[in-house]
C-alpha positions in Angstrom: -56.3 37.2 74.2 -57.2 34.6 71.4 -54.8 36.0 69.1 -51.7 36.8 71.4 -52.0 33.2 72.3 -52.3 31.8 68.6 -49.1 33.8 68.1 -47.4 32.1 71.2 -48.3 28.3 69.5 -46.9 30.2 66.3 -43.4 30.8 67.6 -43.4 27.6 70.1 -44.1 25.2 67.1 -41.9 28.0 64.3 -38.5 27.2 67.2 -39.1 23.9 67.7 -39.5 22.6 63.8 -36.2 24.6 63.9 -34.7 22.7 66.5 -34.6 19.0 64.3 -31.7 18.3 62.9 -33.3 16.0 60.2 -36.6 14.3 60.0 -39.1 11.9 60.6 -39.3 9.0 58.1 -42.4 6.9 58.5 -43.0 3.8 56.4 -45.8 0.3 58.1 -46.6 1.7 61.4 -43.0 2.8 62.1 -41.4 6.0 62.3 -37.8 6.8 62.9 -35.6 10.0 62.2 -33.2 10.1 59.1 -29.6 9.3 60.2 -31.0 7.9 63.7 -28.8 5.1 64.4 -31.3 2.7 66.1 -31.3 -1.0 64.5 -35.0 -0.7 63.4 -34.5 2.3 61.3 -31.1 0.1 59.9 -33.7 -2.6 59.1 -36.1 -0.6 57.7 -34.1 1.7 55.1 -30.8 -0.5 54.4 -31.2 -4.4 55.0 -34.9 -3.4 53.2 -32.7 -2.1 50.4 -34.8 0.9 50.0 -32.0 3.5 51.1 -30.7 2.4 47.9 -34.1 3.2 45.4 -34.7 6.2 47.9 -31.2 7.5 46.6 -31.4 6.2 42.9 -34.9 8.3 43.0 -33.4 11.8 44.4 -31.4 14.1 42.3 -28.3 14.4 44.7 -24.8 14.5 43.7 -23.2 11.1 43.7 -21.0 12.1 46.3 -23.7 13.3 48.3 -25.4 10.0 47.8 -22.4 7.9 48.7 -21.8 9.7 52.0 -25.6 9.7 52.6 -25.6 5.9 52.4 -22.4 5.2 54.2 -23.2 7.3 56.8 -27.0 5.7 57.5 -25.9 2.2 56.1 -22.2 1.0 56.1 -20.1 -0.1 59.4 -19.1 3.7 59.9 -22.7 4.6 60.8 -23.0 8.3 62.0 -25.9 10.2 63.0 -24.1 13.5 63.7 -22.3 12.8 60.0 -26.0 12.6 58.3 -27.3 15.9 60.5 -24.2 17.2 59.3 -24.7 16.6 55.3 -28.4 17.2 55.9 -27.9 21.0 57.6 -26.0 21.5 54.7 -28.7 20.8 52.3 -30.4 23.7 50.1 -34.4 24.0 50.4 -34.1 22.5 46.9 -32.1 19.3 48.2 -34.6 18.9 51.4 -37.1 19.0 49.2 -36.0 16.0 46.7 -34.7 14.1 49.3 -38.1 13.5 51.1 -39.5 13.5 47.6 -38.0 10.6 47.0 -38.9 9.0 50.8 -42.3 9.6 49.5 -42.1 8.2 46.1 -41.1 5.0 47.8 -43.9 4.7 50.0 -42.5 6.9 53.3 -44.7 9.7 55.0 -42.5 12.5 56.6 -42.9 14.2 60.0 -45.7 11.9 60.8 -46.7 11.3 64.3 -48.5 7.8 64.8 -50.8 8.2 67.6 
């Protein structure tokens, strides 16, 4: 019984983590997803500036980079454009982006409680 319903939570938590389109950025008590288009996640990667440094550390094409930023920081805003180029990304591109979230003081997935 204990292990049929370990392998239930197994699945339940293996489609759901397959069910986000991006992922949870959390920097100072705040956590919001990558490419959500609410004004405090604005605030707290672009008008912060650290979308910039957060894309200066990744190794991304520049074109990737430019879209990434113009799509979570410009006027033409899109969070289905950043699900978009994120869905797109090889393991070795998810990897380096939150890599670089982290090396500028983020935490990823984290739940606050």
């Amino acid at each position: 019984m204990k292990i049929g319903f370990l392998l239930i939570l197994a699945a339940v938590t293996l489609v759901l983590s397959a069910c986000t389109s991006t992922f949870l950025v959390y920097k100072d008590g705040k956590g919001y997803f990558f490419g959500g288009d609410s004004k405090a996640k604005y605030d707290m990667l672009c008008a912060s500036g650290d979308m910039n440094k957060i894309l200066a550390d990744s190794h991304l094409d520049a074109a990737v980079k430019d879209s990434l930023y113009k799509y979570n920081c410009s006027e033409e805003r899109s969070p289905e454009k950043v699900k978009q180029i994120f869905a797109s990304f090889s393991v070795d591109q998810r990897k380096d982006i939150k890599s670089a979230f982290r090396k500028n003081g983020y935490e990823i997935n984290k739940l606050a409680c």
